[in-house]
C-alpha positions in Angstrom: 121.7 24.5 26.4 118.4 24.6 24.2 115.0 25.5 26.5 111.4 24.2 25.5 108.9 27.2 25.4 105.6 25.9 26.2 102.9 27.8 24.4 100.7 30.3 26.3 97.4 29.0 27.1 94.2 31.2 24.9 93.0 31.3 21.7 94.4 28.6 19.3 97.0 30.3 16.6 95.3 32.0 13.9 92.0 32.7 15.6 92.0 36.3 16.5 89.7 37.0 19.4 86.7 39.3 17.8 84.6 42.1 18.8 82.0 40.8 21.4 78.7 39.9 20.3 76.3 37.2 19.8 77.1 34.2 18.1 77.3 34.1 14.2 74.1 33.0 12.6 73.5 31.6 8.8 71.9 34.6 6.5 68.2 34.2 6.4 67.0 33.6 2.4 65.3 36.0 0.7 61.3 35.2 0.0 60.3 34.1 -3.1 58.0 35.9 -5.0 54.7 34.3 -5.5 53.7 34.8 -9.1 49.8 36.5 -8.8 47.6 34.1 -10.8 45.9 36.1 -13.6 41.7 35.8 -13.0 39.4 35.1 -15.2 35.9 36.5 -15.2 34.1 33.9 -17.4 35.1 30.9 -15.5 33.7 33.2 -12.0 30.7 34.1 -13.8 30.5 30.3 -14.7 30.9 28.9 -11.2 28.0 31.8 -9.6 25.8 30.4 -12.1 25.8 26.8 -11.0 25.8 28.2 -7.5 22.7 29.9 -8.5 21.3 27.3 -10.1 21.9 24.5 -7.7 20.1 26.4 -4.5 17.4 27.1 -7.1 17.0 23.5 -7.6 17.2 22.6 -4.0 14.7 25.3 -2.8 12.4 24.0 -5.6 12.3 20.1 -4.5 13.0 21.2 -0.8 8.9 23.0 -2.2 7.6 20.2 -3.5 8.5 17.6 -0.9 6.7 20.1 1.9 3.7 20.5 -0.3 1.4 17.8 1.1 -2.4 16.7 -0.3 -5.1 15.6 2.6 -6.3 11.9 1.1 -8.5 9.3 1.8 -6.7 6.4 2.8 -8.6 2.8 3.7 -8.4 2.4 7.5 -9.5 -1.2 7.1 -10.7 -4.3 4.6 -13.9 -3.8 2.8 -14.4 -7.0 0.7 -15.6 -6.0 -2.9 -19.6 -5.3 -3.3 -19.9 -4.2 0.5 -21.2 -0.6 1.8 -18.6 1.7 2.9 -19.0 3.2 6.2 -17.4 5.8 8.1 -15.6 3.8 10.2 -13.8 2.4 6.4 -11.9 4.9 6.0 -9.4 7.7 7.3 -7.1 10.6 5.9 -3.8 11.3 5.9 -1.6 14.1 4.7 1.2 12.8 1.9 3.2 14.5 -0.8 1.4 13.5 -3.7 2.6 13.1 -7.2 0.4 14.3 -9.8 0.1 11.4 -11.9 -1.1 9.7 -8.9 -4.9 9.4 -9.0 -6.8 9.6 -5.0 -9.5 10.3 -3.4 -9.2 14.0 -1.6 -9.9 14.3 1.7 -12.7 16.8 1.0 -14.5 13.4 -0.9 -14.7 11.4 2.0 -18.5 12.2 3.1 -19.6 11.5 -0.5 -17.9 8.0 -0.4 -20.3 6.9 2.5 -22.9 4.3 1.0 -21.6 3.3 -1.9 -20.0 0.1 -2.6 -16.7 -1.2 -3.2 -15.9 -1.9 -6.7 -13.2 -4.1 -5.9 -11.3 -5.4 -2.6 -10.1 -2.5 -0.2 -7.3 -3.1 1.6 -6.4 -1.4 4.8 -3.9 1.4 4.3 -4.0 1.9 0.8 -5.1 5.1 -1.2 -8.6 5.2 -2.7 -8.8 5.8 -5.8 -12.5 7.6 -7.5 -12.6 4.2 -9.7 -12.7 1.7 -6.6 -16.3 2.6 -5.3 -19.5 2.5 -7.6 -23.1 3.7 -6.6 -24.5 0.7 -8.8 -25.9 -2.1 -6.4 -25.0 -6.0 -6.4 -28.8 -6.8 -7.5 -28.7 -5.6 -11.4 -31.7 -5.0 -13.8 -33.3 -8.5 -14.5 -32.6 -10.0 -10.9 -34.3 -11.1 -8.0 -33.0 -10.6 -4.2 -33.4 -14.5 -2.3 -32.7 -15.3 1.0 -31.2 -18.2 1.5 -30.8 -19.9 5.1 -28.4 -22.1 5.4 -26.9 -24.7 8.1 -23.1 -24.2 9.4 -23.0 -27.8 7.7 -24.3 -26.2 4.2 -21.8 -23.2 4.0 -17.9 -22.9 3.3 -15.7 -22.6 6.5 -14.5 -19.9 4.6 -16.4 -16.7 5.1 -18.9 -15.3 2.2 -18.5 -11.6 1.6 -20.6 -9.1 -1.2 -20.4 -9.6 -4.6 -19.0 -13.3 -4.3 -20.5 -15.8 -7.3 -21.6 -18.8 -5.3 -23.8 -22.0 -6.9 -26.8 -22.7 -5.2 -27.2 -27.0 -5.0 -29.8 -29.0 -4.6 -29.1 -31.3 -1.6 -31.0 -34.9 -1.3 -34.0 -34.9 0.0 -33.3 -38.0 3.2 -37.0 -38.3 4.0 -37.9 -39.1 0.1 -39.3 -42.4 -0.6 -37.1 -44.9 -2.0 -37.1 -47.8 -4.7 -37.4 -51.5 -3.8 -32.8 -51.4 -3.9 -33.0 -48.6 -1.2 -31.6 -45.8 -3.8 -33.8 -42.6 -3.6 -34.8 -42.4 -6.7 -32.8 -38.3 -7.6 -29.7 -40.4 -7.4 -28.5 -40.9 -10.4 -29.3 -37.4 -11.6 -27.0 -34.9 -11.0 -28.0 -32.5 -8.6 -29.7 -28.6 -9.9 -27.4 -25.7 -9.5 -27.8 -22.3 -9.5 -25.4 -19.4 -10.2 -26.1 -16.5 -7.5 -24.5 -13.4 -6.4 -23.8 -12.7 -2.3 -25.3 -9.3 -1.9 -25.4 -9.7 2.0 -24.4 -12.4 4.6 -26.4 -12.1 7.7 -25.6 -13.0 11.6 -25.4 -16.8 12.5 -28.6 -17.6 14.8 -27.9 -18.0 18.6 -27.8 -21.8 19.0 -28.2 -23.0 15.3 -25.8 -21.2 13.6 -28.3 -20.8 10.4 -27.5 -18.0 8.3 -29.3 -16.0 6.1 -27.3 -15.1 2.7 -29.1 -12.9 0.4 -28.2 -13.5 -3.1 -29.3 -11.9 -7.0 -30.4 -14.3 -9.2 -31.8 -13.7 -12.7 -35.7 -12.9 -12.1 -36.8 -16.1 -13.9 -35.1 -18.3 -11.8 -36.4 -16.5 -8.8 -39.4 -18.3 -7.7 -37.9 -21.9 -8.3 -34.7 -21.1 -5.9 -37.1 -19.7 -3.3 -39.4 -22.6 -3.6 -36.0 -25.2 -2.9 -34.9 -22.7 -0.5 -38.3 -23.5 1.8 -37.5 -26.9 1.7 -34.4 -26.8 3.8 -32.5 -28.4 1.2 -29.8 -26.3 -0.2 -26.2 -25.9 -0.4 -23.5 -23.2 -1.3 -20.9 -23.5 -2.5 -18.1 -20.6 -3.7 -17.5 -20.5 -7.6 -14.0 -18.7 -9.0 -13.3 -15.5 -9.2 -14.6 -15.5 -13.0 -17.9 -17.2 -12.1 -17.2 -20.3 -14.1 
């Protein structure tokens, strides 16, 4: 009669129990060997020069930028011809390019009194060839004072050194012809081609305003003579006069 052995419990066949210890672990790999990178000195020289030369650069413009000029600047409109005052103009501290011609601020005093040579605007730099010491009444001219109704100017405001014609307005009181025509009707009305030199302050209550204007010396005593009569006119020419 045949008997079943039943195998022993433990370690499965073939597996030998080992010497105590911890677990097995895989073998770490070796490091590699990092090949050292051969240096070369021109290409370092090469790179400290551009260093060099770009902080140069920046220190130099960081310089030039901080470097700043005291100028005259207009601190507000002076119409061509008119006196500057103190109250005209202001300074102001800018970085200013050389090729940049402008009135230092050390010139301001000297500016006082003499006249613009073209329109000043407010807040632009003055430059030495926008103010002249010459004055609006030249050599061979005649200063006239002109008054003048609100009705008999522009609405527009004169300023100094404007060309203006001078008209000859109908006389309303003249005498008349038998058709009721005055008889300066049908000829065209005398003109006269003046400079503004000054605009006075409208009258309390009238409004009449005294312009002062240049006219050539021979044509002096005629204006003044129409003037007295009340019986003039301005009116504003072009820029060029014509």
């Amino acid at each position: 009669m045949s008997q079943t052995t039943n195998p022993l419990p433990g370690p499965a066949a073939g597996h030998l129990p080992g010497p105590a210890g911890p677990p097995s672990q895989q073998p770490a790999a070796a490091p590699r060997l990092l090949r050292q990178r051969r240096r070369r000195p021109g290409l370092i020289a090469l790179s400290a020069a551009l260093i060099a030369a770009g902080g140069l650069s920046g220190a130099v413009l960081y310089a030039s930028s901080g470097h700043r000029t005291s100028v005259v600047v207009v601190a507000r409109d002076v119409p061509i011809g008119a006196q500057i005052t103190a109250a005209d103009l202001t300074e102001a501290q800018i970085a200013l390019d050389p090729a940049v011609k402008a009135v230092k601020g050390a010139g301001e005093k000297k500016l006082i009194g003499q006249r613009a040579a073209v329109d000043l605007k407010a807040g632009s730099l003055l430059a030495p060839s926008q103010v002249t010491r010459k004055t609006l009444v030249g050599p061979g001219e005649q200063l006239v004072g002109v008054s003048v109704k609100p009705n008999q100017l522009p609405a527009t405001p004169l300023v100094p050194g404007q060309k203006v014609l001078v008209v000859s307005t109908p006389d309303p009181n003249a005498a008349s012809d038998s058709g009721g025509k005055s008889a300066s009707d049908d000829a065209p009305p005398q003109t006269l081609t003046a400079t503004v030199v000054k605009v006075g302050t409208p009258q309390t209550g009238t409004g009449t305003v005294t312009v002062d204007v240049a006219v050539p010396s021979g044509d002096g005593p005629a204006l003044a003579s129409r003037v007295a009569t009340g019986d003039v006119a301005l009116i504003v020419a072009s820029r060029d006069g014509n």
